[in-house]
N, C-alpha and C positions, 0 to 999 in steps of 0.2 A: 504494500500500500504506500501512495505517496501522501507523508501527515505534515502537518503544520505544528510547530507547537510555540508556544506562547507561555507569558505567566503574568501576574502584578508585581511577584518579589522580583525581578530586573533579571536580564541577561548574565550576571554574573551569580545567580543564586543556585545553591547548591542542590536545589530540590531538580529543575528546569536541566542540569546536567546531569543526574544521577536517571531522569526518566529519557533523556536522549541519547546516553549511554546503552539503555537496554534496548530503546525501540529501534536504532538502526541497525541491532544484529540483524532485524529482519524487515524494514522496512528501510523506503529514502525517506530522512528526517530535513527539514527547515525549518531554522530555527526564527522568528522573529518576535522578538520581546524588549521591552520597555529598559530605556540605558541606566534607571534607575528603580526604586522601589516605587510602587504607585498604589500601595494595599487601598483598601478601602473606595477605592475611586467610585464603582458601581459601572455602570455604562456610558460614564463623559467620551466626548471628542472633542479632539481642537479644531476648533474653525479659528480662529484671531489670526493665526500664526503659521509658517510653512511648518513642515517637519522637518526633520534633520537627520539622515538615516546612514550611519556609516555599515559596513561588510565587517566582522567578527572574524578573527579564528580565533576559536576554544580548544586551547590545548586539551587534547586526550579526547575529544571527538571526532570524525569526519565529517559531520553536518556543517552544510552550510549555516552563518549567521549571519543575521542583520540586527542591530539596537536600534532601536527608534526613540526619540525624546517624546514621546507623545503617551499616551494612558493605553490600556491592551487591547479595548477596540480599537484604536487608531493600528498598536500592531497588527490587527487582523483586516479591517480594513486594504490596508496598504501593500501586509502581504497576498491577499486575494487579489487585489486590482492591479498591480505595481511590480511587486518583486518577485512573485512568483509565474510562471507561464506555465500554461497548462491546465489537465484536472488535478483537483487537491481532493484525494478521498478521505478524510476526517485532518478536525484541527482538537488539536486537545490541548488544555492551559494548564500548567500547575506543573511540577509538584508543589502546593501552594505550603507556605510556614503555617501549620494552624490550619484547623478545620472549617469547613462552609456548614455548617449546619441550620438547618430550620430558616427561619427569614435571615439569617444573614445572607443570606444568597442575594438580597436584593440590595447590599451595600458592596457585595465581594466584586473586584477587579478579575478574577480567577474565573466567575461562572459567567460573568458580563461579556468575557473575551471567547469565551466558548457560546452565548448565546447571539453577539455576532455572526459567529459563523451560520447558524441555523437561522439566520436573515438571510446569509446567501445560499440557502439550500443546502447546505454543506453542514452532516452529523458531526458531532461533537461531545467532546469530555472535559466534565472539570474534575481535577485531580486533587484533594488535599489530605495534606499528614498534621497529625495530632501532635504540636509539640507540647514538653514537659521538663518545666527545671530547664531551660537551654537545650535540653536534650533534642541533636538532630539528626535522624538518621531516616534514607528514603529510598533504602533498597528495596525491601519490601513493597512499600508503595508503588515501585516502578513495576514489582513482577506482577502487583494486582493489574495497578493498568495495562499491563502488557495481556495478561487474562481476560480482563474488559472488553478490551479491543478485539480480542480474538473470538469471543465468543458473541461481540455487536456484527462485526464482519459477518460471521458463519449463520445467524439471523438475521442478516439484510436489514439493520438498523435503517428508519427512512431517515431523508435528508432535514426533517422539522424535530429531531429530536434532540435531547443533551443530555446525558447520561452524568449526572454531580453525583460525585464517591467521595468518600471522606472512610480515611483509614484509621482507627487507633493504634496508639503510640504503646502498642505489645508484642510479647515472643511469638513469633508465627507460630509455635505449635499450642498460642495462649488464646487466640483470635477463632472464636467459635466458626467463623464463615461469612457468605455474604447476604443478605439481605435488602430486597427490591423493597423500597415502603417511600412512604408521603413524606412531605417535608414538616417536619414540627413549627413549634413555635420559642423564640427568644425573647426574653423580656429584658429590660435593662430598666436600671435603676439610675438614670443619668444625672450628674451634678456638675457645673460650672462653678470651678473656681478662678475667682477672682484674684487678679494680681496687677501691680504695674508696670507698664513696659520701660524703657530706655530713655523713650521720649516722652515721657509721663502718660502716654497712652494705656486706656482699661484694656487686659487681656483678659481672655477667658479659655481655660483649656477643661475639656470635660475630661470626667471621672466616673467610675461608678461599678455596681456590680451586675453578673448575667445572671438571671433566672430562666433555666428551659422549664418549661410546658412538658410534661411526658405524654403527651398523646398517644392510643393505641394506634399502634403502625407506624409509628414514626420513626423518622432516622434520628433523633435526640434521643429516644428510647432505647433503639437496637445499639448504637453506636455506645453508650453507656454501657449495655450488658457485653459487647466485646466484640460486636459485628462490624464487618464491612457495610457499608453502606449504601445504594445504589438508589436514587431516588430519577425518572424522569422528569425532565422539564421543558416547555416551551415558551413561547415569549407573548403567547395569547393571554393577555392577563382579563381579559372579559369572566366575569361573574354571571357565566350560563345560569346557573341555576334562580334565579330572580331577575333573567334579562324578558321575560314576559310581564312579568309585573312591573316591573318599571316601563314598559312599555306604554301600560295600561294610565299610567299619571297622566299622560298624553294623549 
């Protein structure tokens, strides 16, 4: 297969090499991802501004790279229209620092740059690992997604879909399996503190703690008890179920 991969932690993160280390044993990898960290972005683009795209080589891979100064839909973007020629059969984003669970998906850089892709009709994966203590490691993670992949391939994943996994950070033979379930929910308990800046200017940087939701079926639930996690996604955010009634106000 020819993949695209991408990430928000930047082209130099150790997640985004450790998954393009595994995938071009057997596929062509491209790599194009963000010259810096861009977590939390969500699905921005630059319009203001041109991009800025310099050619990569990554020691101890064969993949081609490109950095882009832009947030990871602009990498995908750019690599679909721009730097790549040809068909691109899946772009997959990640190995993300840190898991996508439940609504943070609609703040992650990670599932943003993967639900890009399934704008242009092109199936896609977002990748993330559980870290803990600093602790980094995404071998693991790379041989799930490599399984992922292999087994979306072998079932003709269509092109509107997005497969977000999120791995915990356990011994492989500690990791009960994988698990297809809904996205849960996050709550956060957000706090701005206040402080002054340099120029006597009010800053405010938030703070605060997460509260999941266990929902039955959900990937905050399984991923807790020690599962992979495998949730579909599309970028159809309509509210089917009460889109008649609301019809009816009208």
């Amino acid at each position: 297969m020819r993949l695209l991969l991408t990430n928000d932690d930047g082209i130099s993160a150790k997640g985004i090499y450790a998954l393009a280390k595994e995938l071009e044993k057997d596929h062509e990898v491209i790599i194009v991802a963000p010259d810096k960290e861009r977590s939390a972005c969500g699905h921005s683009i630059t319009l203001t501004r041109p991009l800025i795209v310099k050619e990569n080589k990554i020691k101890g891979l064969k993949s081609k790279a490109f950095s882009v100064d832009g947030t990871p839909a602009d990498c995908v973007k750019i690599g679909i229209n721009k730097l790549i020629n040809g068909k691109i059969d899946m772009v997959i984003s990640g190995i993300n620092r840190g898991f996508n669970l439940g609504t943070d998906v609609l703040y992650s850089g990670t599932v943003s740059a993967a639900i890009e892709a399934c704008i242009y009709k092109i199936p896609a994966m977002a990748i993330s690992m559980e870290i803990k203590d600093n602790i980094e490691t995404y071998d693991m993670a790379a041989k799930y997604a490599r399984e992922i992949l292999l087994k979306a391939k072998d079932n003709n994943i269509k092109s509107n879909i997005v497969l977000n996994v999120n791995i915990p950070l356990l011994k492989e033979n500690e990791i009960k399996g994988i698990k297809v379930c809904k996205i849960g929910s996050r709550l956060y308990n957000n706090k701005y503190i206040e402080s002054t800046g340099e120029n006597n200017e009010t800053q405010y940087e938030i703070k605060g703690m997460v509260k999941d939701i266990h929902e039955k079926d959900s990937d905050t639930i399984y991923f807790k008890e020690g599962y992979v996690t495998v949730t579909p996604l599309h970028y159809d955010l309509t509210n089917f179920s009460i889109l008649n009634d609301v019809r009816k106000w009208f």
